[in-house]
N, C-alpha and C positions, 0 to 999 in steps of 0.2 A: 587377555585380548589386546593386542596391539592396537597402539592412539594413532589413529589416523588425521591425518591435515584436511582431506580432501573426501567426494563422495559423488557418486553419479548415480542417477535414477532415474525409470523412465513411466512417463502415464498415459493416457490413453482415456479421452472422454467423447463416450457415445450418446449420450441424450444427455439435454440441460433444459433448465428452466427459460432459459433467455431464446428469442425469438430469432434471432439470430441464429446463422448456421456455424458461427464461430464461439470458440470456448471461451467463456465471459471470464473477463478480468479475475473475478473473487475468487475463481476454480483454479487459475495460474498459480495466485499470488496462495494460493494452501499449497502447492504442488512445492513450491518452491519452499513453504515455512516447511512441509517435510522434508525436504533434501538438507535444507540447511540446518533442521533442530538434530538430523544423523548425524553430520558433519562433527557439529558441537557437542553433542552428547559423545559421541565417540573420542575424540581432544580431551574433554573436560574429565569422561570417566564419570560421570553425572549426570543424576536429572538437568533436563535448566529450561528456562522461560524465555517468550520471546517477550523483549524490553523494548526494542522497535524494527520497524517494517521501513526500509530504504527508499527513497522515489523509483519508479523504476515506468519508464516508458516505452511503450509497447510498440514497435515500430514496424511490425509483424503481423495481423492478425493469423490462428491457430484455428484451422480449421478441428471439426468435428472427426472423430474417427481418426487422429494422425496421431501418432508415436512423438510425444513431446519427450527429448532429452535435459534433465535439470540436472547443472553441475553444480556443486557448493565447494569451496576451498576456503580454507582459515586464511586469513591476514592482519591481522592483531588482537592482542588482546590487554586486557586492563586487568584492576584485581580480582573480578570475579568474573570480567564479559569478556565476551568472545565474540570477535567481530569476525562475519560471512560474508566472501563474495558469492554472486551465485551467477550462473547463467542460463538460459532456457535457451534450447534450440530444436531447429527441426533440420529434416533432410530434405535436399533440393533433386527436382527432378534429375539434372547433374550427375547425383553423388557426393557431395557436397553441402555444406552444412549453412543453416541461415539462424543466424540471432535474433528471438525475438524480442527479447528483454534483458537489462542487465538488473541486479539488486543488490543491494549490503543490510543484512539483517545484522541486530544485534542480541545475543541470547546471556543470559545472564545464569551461571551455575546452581544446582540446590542443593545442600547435602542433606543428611538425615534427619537434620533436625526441625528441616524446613527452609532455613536462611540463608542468603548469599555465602557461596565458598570459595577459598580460593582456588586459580586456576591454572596450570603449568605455561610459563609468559611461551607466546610466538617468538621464534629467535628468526628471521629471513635471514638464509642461506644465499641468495643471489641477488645481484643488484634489481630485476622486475620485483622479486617481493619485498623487496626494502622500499620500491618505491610504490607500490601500493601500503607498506604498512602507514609510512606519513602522512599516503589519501585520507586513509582510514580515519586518520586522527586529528587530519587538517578537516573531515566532514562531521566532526564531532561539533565543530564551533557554529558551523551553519545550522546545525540542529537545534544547540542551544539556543541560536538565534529566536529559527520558527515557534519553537516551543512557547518562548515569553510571548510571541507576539500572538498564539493562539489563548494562550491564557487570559489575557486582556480582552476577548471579545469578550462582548455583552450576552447576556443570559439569553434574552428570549430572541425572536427569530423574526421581528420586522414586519414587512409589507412586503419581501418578496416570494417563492415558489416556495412551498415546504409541504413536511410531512412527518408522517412520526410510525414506526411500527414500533410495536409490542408484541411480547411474549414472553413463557415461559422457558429456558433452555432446558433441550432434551437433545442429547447430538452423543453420538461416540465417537467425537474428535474431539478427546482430551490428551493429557500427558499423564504417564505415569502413575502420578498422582491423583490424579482426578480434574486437574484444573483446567476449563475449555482450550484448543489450542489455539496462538495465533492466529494463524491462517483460516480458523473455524468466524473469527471474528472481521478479518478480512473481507471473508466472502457477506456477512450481513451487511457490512460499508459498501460496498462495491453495488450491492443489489439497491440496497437505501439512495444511495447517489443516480444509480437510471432509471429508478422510478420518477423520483420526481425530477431529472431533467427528461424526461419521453412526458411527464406531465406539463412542462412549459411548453417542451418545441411539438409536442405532436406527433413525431417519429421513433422508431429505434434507435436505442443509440447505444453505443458501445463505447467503452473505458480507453483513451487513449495515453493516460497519467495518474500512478495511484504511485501508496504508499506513503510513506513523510508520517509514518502514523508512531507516535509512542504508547506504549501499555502502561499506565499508571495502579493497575490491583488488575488480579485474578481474576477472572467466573468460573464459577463453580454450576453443576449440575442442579436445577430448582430455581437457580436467578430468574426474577423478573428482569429482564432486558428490555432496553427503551433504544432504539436507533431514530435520532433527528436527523433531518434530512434538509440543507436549507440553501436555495440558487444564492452565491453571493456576487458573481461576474460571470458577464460574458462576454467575447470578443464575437470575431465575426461569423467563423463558424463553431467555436467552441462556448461549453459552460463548466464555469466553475462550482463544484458541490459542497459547502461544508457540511462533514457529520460527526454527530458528538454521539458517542454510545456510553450509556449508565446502565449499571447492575444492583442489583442489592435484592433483601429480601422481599417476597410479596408484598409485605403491608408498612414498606417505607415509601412516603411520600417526596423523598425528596434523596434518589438513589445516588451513590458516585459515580461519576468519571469515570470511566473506562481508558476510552482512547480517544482520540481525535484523526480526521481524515480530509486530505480537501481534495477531492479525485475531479479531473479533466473528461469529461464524457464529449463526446461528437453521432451527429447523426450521418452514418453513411447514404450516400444518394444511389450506390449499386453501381458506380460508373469505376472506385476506387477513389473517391476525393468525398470531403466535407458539402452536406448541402450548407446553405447562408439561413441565420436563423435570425429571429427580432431580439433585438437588443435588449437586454434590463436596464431599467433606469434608476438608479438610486432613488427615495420619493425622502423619508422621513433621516431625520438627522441620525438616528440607528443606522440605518441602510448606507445613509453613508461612511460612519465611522469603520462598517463592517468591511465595504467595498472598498477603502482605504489599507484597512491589514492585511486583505485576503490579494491586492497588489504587492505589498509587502512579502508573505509568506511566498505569493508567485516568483517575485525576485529573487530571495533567496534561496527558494528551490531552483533555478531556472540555473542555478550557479553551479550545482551536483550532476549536472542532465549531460546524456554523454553522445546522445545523439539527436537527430532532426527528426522530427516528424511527417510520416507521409501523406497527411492528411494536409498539410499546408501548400500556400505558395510559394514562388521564391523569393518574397518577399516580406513572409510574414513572420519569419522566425519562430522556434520550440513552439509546438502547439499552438500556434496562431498568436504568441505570449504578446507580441510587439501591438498588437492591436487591441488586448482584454484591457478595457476598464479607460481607452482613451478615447 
């Protein structure tokens, strides 16, 4: 079989959970971990995991019933990953094509034995992929960034909006192997994060910023899965979600780490703009150290983000960013 660089696929979602007449966030962002785990597996010639989920803002929303086209193309890679552009699009009344998301997943190879393998390097042939390979690699460092700075939040979950689901995973979106896929665990973050922000504001609200998520271990099919769910900012019309999701077996009290998530939710008002929502206040010294990193983490995502938000004014900058937390 010939190693392919690139991959295009197209989906198609007629009913969802979400109340909304548009395809929720967590349904994209699997849509997109398919096209780009082909991508990668086809290059690599291997199984491989997804290691992490790129920011990717949604400046589009996907109606129900519409032909979503997902492209993925390699553009670096390291000794066992494989770094994925990906792009989502739809067709304009036109003829004509509209973006509604950009992404960079990054998937990590598996060979037979289980463990990371090597991978044949990305060589860019033209100056545009040469200049996305050093994107690639100069967004490696902002990553590293957000990572430490999530790692240092505090354990438990404060005074402000939370929640927590549980369950047992039963899903046939695995890989190969068995192991739940990316995108399967996407979509529990994405659902975790508009529960409890439609629990603060009292509206529907939909994902206008996800991703920035790393995958630290596996799930496996039987995990008890824990999704926290915690409001840490919000600007004027947006809220910020953090979610920690842990796995492990039924009868551990005290599960791992999965991934981490801080997705951007907004309530639409039906007009095509953000209604104005009530502010969170920091209260206890928690709340604020939180509200502090999760400023943090917003900066240096704000710095990957390739486009504006149409949910804002023009004056409020990337998802209303210039206004969260001031």
């Amino acid at each position: 079989m010939p190693r392919r660089s690139s991959v295009e696929l197209t989906f198609r979602e007629v009913t969802g959970t979400s109340r909304e007449t548009t395809v929720a966030a967590g349904v994209i962002v699997d849509w997109i971990d398919k096209t780009a785990y082909a991508c990668a597996a086809s290059w690599s010639r291997a199984q491989c995991v997804t290691a992490y989920v790129g920011n990717m803002h949604f400046t589009v929303p996907v109606p129900r019933d519409t032909p979503v086209t997902v492209q993925a193309r390699v553009v670096h890679t390291g000794r066992t990953s494989i770094h994925v552009q990906t792009r989502v699009l739809i067709k304009k009344e036109d003829g004509g094509w509209q973006t509604c998301t950009e992404c960079f997943m990054i998937y990590v190879a598996i060979g037979p034995d289980g463990e990371p393998m090597e991978v044949p390097p990305f060589e860019p042939k033209t100056e545009l992929q040469a200049r996305r390979d050093v994107d690639a690699a100069r967004r490696m460092d902002y990553r590293k960034q957000v990572e430490e700075t999530i790692q240092s939040l505090p354990e438990s979950f404060g005074s402000s909006e939370a929640l927590t689901l549980r369950f047992l995973v039963q899903t046939d979106e695995r890989y190969p192997d068995g192991r739940i896929r990316g995108g399967a665990v996407m979509k529990w973050i994405d659902q975790a994060a508009e529960i409890c922000a439609e629990r603060y504001c009292g509206y529907d609200v939909l994902t206008v910023l996800s991703g920035g998520v790393r995958f630290y271990r596996p799930i496996t099919i039987g995990d008890l899965v824990e999704v926290d769910a915690r409001l840490v900012l919000t600007g004027s019309k947006s809220m910020h979600v953090l979610v920690r999701v842990r796995a492990g077996e039924r009868w551990e009290r005290h599960p791992e780490v999965v991934a981490y998530g801080l997705p951007v939710m907004v309530s639409p008002d039906g007009t095509g703009a953000a209604r104005r929502i009530v502010r969170w206040e920091p209260i206890s010294e928690e709340d604020h150290e939180v509200a502090e990193k999760a400023r943090r983490i917003r900066d240096l995502r704000n710095a990957t983000l390739l486009t504006p938000s149409p949910y804002t004014g023009p004056h409020e900058g990337v998802v209303d960013m210039e206004t969260v937390g001031k």
